[in-house]
Structure formats: C-alpha cells, structure tokens
PDB file of N, CA, C, O and CB in Angstrom:
ATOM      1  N   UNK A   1     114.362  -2.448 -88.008  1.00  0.00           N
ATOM      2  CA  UNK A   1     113.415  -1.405 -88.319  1.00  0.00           C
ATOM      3  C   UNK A   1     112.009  -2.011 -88.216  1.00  0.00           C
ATOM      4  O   UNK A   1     111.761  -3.109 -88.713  1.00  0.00           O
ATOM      5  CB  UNK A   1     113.683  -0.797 -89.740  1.00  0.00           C
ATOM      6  N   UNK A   2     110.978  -1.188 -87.481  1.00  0.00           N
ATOM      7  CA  UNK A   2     109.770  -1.816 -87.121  1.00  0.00           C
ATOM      8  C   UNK A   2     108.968  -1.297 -88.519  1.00  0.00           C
ATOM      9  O   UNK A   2     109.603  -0.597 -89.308  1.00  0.00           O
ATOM     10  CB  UNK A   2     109.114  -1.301 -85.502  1.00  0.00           C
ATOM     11  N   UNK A   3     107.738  -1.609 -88.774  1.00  0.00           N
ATOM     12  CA  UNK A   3     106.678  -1.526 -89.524  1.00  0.00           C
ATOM     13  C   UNK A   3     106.157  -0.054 -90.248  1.00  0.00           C
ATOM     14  O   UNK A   3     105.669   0.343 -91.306  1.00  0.00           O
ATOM     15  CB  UNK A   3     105.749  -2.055 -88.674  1.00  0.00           C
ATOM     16  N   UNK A   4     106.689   0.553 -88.697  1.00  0.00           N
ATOM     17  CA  UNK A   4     106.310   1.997 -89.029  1.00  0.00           C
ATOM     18  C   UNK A   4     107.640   2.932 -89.262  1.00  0.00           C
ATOM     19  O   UNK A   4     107.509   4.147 -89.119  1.00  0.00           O
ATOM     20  CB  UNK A   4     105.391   2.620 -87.765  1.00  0.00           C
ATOM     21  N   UNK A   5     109.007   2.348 -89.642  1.00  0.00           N
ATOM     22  CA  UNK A   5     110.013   2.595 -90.341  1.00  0.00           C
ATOM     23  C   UNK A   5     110.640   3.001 -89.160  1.00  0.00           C
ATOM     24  O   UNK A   5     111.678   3.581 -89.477  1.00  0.00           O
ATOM     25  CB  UNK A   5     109.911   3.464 -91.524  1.00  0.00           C
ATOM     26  N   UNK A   6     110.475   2.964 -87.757  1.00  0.00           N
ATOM     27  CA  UNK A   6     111.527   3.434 -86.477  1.00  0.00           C
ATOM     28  C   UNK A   6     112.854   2.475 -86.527  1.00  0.00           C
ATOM     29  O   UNK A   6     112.621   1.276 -86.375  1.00  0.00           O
ATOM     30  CB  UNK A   6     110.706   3.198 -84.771  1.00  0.00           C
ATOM     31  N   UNK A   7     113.979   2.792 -86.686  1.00  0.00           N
ATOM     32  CA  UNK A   7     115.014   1.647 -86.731  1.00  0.00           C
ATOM     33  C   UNK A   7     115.010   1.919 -84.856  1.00  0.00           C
ATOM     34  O   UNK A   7     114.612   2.799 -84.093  1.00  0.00           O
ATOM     35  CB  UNK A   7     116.848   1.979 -87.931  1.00  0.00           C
ATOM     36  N   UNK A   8     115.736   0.530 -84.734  1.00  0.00           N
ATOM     37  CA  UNK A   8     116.309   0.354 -83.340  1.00  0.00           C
ATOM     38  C   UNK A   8     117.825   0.306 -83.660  1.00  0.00           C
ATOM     39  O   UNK A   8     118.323   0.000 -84.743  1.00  0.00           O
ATOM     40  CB  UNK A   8     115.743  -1.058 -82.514  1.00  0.00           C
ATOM     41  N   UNK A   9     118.368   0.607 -82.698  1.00  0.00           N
ATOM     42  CA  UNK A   9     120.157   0.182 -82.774  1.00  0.00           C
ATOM     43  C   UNK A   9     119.939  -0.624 -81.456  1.00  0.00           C
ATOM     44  O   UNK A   9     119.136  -0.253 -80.601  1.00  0.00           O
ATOM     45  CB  UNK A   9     121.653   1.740 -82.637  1.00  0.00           C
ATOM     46  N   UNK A  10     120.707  -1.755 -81.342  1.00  0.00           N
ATOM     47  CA  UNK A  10     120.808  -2.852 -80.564  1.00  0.00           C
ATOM     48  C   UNK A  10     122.315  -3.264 -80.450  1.00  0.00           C
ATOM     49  O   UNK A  10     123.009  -3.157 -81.460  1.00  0.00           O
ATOM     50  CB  UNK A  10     119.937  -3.930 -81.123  1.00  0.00           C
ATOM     51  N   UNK A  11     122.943  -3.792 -79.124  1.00  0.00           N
ATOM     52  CA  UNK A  11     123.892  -4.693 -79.110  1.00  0.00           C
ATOM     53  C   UNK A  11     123.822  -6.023 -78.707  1.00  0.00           C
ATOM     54  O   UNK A  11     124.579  -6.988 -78.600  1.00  0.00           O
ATOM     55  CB  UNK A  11     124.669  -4.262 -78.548  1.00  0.00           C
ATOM     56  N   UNK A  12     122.410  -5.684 -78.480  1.00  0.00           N
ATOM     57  CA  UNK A  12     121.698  -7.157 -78.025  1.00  0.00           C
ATOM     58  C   UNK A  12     120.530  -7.824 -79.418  1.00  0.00           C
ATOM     59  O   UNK A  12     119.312  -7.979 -79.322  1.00  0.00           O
ATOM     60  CB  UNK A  12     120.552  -6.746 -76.287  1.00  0.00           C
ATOM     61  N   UNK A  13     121.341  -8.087 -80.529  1.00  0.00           N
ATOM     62  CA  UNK A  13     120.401  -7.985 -81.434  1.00  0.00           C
ATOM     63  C   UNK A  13     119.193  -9.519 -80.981  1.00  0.00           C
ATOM     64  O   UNK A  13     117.970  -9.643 -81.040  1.00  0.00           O
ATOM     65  CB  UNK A  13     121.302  -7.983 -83.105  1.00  0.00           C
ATOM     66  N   UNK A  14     119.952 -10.149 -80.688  1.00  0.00           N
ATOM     67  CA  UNK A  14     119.101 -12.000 -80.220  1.00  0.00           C
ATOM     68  C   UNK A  14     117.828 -11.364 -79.464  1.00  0.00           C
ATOM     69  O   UNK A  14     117.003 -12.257 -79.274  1.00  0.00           O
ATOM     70  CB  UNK A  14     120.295 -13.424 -78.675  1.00  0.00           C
ATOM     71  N   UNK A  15     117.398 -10.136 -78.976  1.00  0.00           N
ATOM     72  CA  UNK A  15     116.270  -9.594 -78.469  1.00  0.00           C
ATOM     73  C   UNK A  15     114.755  -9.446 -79.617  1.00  0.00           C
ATOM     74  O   UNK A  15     113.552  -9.537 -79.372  1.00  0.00           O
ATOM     75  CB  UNK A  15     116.854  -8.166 -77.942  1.00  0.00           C
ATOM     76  N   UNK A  16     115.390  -9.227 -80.685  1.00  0.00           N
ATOM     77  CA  UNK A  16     114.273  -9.194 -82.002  1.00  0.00           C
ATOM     78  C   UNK A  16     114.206 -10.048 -82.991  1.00  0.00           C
ATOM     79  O   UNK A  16     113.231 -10.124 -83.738  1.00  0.00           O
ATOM     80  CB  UNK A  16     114.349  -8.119 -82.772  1.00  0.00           C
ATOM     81  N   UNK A  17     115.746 -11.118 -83.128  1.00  0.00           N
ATOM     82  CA  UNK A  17     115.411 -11.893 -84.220  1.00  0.00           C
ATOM     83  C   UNK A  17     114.093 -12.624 -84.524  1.00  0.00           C
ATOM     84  O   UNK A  17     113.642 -12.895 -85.637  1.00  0.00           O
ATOM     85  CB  UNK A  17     116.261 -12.717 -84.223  1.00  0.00           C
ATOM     86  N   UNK A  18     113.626 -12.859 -83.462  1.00  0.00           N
ATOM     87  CA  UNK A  18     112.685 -13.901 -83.161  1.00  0.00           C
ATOM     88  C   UNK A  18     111.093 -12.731 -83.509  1.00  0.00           C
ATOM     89  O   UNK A  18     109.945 -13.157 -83.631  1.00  0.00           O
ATOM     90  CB  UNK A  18     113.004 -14.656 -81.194  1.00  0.00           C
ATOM     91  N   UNK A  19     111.334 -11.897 -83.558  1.00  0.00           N
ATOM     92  CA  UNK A  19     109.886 -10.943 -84.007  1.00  0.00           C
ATOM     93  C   UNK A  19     110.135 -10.523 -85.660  1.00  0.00           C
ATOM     94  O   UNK A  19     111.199 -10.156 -86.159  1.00  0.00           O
ATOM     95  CB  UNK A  19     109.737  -9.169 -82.875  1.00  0.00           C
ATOM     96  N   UNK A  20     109.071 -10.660 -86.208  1.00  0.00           N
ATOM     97  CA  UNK A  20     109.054 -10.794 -87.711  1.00  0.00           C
ATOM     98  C   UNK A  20     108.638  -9.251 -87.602  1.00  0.00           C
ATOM     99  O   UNK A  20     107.723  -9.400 -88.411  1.00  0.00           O
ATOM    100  CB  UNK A  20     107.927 -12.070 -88.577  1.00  0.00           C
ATOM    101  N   UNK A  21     108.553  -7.947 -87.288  1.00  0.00           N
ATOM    102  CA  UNK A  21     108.682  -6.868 -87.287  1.00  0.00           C
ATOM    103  C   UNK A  21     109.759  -6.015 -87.785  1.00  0.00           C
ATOM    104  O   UNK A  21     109.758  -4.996 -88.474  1.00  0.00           O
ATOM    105  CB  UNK A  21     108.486  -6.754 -86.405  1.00  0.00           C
ATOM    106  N   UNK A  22     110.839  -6.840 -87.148  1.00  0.00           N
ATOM    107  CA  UNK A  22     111.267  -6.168 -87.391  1.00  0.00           C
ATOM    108  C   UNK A  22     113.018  -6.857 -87.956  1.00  0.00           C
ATOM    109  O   UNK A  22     113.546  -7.860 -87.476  1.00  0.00           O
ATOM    110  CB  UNK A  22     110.881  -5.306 -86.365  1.00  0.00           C
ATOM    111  N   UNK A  23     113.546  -6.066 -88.942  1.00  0.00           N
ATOM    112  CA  UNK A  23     114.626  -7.085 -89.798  1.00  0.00           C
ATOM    113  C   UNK A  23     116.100  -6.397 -89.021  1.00  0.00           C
ATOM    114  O   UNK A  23     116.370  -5.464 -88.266  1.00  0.00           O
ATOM    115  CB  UNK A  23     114.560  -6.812 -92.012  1.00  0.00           C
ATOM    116  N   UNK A  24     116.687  -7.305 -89.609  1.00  0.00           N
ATOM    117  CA  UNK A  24     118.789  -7.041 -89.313  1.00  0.00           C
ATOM    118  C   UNK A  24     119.341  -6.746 -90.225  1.00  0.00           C
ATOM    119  O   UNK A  24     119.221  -7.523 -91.173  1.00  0.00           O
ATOM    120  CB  UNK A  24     119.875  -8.265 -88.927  1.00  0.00           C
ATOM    121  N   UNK A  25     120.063  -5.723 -90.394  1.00  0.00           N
ATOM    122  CA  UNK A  25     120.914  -5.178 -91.375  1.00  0.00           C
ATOM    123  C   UNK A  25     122.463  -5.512 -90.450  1.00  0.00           C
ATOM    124  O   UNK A  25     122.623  -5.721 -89.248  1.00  0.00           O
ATOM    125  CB  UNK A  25     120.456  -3.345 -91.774  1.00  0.00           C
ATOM    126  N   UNK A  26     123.539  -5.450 -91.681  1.00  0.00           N
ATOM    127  CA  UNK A  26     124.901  -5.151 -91.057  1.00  0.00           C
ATOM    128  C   UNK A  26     125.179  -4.265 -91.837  1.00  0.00           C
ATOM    129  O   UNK A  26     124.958  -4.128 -93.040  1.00  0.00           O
ATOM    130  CB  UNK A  26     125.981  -6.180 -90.934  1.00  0.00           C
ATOM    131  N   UNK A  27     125.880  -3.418 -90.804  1.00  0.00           N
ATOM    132  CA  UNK A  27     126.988  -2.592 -91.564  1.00  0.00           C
ATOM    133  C   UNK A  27     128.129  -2.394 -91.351  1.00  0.00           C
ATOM    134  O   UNK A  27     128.600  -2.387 -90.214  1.00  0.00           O
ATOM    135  CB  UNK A  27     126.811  -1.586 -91.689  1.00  0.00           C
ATOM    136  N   UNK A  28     128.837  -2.181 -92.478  1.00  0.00           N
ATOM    137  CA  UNK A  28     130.343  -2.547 -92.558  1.00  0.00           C
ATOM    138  C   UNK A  28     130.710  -1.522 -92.375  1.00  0.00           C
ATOM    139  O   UNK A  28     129.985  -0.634 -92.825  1.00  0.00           O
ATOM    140  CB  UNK A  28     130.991  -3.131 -93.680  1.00  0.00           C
ATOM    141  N   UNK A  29     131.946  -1.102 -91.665  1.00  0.00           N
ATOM    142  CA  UNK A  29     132.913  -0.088 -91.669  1.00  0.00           C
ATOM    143  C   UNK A  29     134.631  -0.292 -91.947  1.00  0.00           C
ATOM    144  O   UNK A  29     135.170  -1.388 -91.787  1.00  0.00           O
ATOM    145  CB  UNK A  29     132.697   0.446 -90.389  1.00  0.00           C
ATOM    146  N   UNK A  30     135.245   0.716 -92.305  1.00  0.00           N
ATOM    147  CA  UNK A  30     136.802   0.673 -91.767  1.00  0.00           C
ATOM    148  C   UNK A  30     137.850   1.741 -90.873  1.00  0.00           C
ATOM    149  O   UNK A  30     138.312   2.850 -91.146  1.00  0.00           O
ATOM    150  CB  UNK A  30     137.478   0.552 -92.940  1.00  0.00           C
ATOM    151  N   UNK A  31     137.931   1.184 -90.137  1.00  0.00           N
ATOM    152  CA  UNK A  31     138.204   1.887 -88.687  1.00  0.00           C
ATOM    153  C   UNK A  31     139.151   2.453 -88.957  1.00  0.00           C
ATOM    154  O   UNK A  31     139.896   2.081 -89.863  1.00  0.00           O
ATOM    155  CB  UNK A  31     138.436   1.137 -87.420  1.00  0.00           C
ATOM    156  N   UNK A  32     139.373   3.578 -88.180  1.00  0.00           N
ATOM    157  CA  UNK A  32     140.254   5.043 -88.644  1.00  0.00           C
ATOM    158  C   UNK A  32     141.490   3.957 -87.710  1.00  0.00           C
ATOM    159  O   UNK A  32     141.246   3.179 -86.788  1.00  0.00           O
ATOM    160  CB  UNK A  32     139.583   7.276 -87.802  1.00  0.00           C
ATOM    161  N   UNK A  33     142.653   4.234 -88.280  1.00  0.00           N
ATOM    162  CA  UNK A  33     144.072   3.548 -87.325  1.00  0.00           C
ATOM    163  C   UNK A  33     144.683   5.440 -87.522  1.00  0.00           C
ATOM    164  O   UNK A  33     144.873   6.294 -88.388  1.00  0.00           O
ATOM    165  CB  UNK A  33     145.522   1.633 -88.483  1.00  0.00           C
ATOM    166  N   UNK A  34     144.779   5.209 -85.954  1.00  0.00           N
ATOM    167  CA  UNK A  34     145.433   6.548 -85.541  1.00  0.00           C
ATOM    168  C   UNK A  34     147.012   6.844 -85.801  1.00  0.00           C
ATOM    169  O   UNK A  34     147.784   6.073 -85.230  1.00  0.00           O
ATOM    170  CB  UNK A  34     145.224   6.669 -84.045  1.00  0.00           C
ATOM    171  N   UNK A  35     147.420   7.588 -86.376  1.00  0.00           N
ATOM    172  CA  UNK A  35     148.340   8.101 -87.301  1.00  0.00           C
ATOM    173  C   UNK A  35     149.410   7.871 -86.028  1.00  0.00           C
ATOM    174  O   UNK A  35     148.991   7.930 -84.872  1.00  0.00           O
ATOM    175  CB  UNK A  35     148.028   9.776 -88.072  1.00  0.00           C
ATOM    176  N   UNK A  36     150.640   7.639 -86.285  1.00  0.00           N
ATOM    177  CA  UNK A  36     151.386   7.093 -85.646  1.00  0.00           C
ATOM    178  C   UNK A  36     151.803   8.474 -84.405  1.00  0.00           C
ATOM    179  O   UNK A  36     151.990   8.206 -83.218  1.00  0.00           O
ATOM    180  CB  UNK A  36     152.493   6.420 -86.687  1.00  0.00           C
ATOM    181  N   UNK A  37     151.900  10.051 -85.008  1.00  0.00           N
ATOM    182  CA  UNK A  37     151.702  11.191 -84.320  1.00  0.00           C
ATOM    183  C   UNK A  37     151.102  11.204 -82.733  1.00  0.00           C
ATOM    184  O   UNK A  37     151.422  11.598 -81.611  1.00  0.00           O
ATOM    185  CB  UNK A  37     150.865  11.890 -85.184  1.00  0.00           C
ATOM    186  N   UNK A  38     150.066  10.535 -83.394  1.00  0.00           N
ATOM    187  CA  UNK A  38     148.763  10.569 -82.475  1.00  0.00           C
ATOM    188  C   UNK A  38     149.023   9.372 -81.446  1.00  0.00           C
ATOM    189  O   UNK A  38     148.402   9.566 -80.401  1.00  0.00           O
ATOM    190  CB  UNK A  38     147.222  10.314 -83.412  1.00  0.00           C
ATOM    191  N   UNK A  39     149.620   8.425 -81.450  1.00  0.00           N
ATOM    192  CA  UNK A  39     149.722   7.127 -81.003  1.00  0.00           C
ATOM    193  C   UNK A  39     149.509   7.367 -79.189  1.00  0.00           C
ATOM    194  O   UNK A  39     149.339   8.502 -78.745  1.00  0.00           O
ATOM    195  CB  UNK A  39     151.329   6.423 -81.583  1.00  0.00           C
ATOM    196  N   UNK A  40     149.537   6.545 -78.576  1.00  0.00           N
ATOM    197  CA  UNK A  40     149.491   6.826 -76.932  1.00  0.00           C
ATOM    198  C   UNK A  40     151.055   6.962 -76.806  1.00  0.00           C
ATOM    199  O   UNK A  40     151.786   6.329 -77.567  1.00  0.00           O
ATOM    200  CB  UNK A  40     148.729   5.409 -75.806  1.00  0.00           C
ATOM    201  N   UNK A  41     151.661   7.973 -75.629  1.00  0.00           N
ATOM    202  CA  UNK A  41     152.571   8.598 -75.024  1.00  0.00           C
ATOM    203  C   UNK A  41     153.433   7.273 -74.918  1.00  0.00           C
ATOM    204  O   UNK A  41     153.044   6.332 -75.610  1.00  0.00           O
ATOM    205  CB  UNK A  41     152.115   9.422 -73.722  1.00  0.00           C
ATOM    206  N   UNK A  42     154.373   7.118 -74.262  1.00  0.00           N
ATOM    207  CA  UNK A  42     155.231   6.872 -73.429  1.00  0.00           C
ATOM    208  C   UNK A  42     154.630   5.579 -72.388  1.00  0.00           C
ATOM    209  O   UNK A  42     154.820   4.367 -72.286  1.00  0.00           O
ATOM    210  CB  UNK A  42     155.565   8.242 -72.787  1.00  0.00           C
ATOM    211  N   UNK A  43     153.624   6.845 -71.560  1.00  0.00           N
ATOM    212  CA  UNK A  43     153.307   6.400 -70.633  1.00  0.00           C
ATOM    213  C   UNK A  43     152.330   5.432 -70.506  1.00  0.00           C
ATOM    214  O   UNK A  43     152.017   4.865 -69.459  1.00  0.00           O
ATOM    215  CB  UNK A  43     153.165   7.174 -70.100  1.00  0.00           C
ATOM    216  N   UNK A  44     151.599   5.168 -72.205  1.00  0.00           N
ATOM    217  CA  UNK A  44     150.623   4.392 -72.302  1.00  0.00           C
ATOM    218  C   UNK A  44     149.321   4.773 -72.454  1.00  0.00           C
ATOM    219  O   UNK A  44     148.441   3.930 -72.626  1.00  0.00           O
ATOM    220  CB  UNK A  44     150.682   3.757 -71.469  1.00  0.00           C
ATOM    221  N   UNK A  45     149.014   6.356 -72.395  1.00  0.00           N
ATOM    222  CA  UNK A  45     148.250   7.049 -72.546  1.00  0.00           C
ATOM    223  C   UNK A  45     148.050   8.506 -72.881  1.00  0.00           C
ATOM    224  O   UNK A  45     148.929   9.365 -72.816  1.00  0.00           O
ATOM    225  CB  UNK A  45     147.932   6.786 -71.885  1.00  0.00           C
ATOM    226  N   UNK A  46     147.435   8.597 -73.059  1.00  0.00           N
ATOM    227  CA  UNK A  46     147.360  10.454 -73.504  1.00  0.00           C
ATOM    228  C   UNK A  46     147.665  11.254 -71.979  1.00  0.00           C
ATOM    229  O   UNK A  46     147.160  10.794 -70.955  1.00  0.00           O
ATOM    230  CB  UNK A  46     145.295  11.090 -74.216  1.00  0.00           C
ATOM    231  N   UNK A  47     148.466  12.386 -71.944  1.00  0.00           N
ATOM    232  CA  UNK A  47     148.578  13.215 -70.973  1.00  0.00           C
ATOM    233  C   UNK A  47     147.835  14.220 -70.488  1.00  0.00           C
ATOM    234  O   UNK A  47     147.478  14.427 -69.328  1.00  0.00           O
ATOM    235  CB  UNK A  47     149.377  13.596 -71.109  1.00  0.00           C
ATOM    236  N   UNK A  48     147.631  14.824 -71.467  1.00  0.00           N
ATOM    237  CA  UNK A  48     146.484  15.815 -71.233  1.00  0.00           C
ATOM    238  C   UNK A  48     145.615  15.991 -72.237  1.00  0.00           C
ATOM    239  O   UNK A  48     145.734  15.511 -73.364  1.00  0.00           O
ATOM    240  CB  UNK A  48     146.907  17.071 -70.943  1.00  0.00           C
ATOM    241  N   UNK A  49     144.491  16.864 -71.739  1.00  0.00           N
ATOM    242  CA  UNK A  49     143.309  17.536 -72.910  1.00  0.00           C
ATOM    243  C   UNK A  49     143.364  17.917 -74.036  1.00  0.00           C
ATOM    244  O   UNK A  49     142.454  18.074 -74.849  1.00  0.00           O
ATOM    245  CB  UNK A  49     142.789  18.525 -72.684  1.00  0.00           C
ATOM    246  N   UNK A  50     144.637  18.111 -74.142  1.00  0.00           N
ATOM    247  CA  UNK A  50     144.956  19.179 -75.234  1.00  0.00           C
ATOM    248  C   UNK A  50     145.837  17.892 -76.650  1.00  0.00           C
ATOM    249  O   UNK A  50     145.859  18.014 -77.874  1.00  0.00           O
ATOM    250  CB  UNK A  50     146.361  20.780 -74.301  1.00  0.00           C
ATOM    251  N   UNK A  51     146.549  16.567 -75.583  1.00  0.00           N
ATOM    252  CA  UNK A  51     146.724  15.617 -76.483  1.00  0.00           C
ATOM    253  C   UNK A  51     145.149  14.771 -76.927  1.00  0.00           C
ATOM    254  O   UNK A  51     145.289  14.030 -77.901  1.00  0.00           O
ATOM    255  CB  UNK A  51     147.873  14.663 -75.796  1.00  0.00           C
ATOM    256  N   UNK A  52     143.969  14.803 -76.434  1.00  0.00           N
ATOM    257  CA  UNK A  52     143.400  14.646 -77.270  1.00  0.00           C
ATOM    258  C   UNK A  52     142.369  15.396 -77.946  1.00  0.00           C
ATOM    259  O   UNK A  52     141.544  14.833 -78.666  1.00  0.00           O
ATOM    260  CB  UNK A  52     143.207  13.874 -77.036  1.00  0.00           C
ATOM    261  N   UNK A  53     142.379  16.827 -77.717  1.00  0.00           N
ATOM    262  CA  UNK A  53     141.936  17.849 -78.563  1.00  0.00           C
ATOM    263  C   UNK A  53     142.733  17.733 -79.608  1.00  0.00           C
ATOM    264  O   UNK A  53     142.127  17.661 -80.678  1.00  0.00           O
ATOM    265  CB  UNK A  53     141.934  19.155 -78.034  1.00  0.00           C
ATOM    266  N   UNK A  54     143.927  17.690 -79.668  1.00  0.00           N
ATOM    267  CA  UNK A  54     145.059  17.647 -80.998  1.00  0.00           C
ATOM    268  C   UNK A  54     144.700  16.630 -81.889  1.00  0.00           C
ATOM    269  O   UNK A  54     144.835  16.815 -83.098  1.00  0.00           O
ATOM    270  CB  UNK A  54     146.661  17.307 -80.592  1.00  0.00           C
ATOM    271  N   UNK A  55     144.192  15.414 -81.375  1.00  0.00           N
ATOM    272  CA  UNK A  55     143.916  13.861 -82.057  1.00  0.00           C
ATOM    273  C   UNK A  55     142.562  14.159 -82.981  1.00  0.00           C
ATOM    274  O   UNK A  55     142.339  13.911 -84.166  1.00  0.00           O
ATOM    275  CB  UNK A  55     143.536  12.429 -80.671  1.00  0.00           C
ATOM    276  N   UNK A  56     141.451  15.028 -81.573  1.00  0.00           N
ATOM    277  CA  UNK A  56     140.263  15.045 -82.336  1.00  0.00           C
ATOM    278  C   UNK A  56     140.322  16.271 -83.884  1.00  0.00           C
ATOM    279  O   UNK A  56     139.814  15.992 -84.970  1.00  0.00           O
ATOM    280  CB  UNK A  56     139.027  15.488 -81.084  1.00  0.00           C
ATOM    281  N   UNK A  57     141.053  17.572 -83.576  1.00  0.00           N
ATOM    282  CA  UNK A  57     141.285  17.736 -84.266  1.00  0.00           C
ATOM    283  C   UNK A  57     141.593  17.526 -85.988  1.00  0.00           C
ATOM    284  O   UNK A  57     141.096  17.789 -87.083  1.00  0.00           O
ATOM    285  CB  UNK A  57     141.498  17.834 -83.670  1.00  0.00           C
ATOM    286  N   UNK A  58     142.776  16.864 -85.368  1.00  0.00           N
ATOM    287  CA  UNK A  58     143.315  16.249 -86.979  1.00  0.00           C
ATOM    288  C   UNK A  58     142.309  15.020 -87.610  1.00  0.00           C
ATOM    289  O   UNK A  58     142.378  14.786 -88.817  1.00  0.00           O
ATOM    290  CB  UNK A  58     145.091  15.421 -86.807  1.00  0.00           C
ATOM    291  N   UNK A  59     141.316  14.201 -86.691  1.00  0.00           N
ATOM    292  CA  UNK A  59     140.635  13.607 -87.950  1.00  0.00           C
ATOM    293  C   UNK A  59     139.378  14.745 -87.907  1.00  0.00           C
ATOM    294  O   UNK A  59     138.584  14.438 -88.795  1.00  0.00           O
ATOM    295  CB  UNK A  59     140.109  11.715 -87.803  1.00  0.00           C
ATOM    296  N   UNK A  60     139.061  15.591 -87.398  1.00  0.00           N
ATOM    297  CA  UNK A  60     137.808  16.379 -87.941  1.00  0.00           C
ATOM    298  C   UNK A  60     138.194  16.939 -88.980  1.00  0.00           C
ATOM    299  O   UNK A  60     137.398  16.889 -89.918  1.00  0.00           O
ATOM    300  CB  UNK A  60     137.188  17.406 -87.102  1.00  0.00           C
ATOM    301  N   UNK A  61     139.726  17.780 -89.251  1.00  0.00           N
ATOM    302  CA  UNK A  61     139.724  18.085 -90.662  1.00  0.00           C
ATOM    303  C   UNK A  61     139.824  17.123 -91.180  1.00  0.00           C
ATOM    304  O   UNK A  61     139.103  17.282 -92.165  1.00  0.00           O
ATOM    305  CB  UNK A  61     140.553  18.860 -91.166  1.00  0.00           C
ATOM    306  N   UNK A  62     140.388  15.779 -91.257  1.00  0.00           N
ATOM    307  CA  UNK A  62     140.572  14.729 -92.161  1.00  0.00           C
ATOM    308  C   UNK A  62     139.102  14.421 -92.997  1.00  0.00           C
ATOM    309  O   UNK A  62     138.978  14.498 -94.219  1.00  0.00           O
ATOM    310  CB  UNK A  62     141.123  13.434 -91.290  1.00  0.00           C
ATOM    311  N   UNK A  63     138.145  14.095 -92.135  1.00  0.00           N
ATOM    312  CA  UNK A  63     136.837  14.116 -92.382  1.00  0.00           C
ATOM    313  C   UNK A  63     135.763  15.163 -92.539  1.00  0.00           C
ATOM    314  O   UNK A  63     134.584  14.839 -92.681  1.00  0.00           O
ATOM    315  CB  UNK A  63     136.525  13.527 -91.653  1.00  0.00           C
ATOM    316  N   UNK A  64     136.292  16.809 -92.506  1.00  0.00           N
ATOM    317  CA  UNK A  64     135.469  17.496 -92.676  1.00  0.00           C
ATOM    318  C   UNK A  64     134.526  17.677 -91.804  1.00  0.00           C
ATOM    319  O   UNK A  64     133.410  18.174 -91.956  1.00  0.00           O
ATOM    320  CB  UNK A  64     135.144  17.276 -93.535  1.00  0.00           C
ATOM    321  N   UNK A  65     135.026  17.252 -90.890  1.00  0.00           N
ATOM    322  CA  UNK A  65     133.541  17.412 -89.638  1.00  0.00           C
ATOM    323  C   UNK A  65     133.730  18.620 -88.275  1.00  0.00           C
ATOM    324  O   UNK A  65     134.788  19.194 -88.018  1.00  0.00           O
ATOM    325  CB  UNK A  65     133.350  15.534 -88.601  1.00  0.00           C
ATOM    326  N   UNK A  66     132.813  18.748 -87.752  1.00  0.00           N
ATOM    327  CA  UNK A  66     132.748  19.832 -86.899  1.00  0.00           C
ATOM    328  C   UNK A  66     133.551  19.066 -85.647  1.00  0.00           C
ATOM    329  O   UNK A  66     133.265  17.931 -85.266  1.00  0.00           O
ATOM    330  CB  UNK A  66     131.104  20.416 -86.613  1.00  0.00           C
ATOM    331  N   UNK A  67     134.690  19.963 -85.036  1.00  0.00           N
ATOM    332  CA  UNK A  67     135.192  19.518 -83.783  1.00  0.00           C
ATOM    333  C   UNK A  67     134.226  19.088 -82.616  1.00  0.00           C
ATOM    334  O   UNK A  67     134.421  18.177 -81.812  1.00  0.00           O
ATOM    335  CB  UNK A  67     135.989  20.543 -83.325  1.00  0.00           C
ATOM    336  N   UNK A  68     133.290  19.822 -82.682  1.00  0.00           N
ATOM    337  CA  UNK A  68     132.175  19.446 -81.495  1.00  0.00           C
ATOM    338  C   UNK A  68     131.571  17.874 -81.645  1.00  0.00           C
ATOM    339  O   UNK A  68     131.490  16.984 -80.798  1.00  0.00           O
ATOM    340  CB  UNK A  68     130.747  20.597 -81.629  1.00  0.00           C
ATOM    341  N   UNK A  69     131.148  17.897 -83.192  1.00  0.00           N
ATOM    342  CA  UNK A  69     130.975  16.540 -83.566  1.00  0.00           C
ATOM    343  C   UNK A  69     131.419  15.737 -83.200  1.00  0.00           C
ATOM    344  O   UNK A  69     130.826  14.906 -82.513  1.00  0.00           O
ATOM    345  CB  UNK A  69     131.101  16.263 -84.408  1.00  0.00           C
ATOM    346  N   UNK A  70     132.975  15.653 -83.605  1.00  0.00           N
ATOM    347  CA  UNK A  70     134.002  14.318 -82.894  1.00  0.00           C
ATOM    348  C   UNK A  70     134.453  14.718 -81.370  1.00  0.00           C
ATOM    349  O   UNK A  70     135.153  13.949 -80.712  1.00  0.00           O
ATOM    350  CB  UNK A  70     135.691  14.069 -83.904  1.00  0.00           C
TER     351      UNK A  70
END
C-alpha cells in the first residue's frame, strides 16, 4: 500500500520491497477442497458446462454468494 492508501496486488512482490512506500502484508487463507461429488470425472476432467455450473453452484450457496460472483 502506497502513501496515499492505493494497495497494489503483486506476484512479483521483490518489485517493491526495496521502496519504503510502500509495505507487505500476508494473507492467510484455507482453500475450499472440493467435495468428493464434485471431484474430476473419470476422464480426468469435467465434461461439460453444466458439471461446472453444478460445482459453482454448490459452493455459492455454501458461501452465500452470487453465482455470477463465483
């Protein structure tokens, strides 16, 4: 986050350490593990649209979020 409170998101963070402007935060997460339902096919992958409309589905209600969202 610079001076004037703009955060950056970076995957290249080694680009700013070196500028006193601006600081590093981490943040922690825990990653959704896809319900065994949901798992990839057979074939190693999802088949159609609708297998992962079904996926996005079930965590948007899980999480309360708008399908468009996820």
């Amino acid at each position: 986050m610079d001076e004037t409170g703009v955060a950056t998101l970076t995957n290249r963070p080694e680009q700013y350490r070196a500028d006193d402007r601006y600081i590093g935060i981490s943040i922690d997460y825990q990653p959704i593990v896809i319900r065994k339902a949901y798992q990839f096919t057979p074939t190693g992958r999802f088949e159609t649209d609708a297998d992962y409309l079904a996926l996005i589905r079930c965590y948007a209600d899980e999480y309360n979020l708008n399908v468009s969202l996820v």
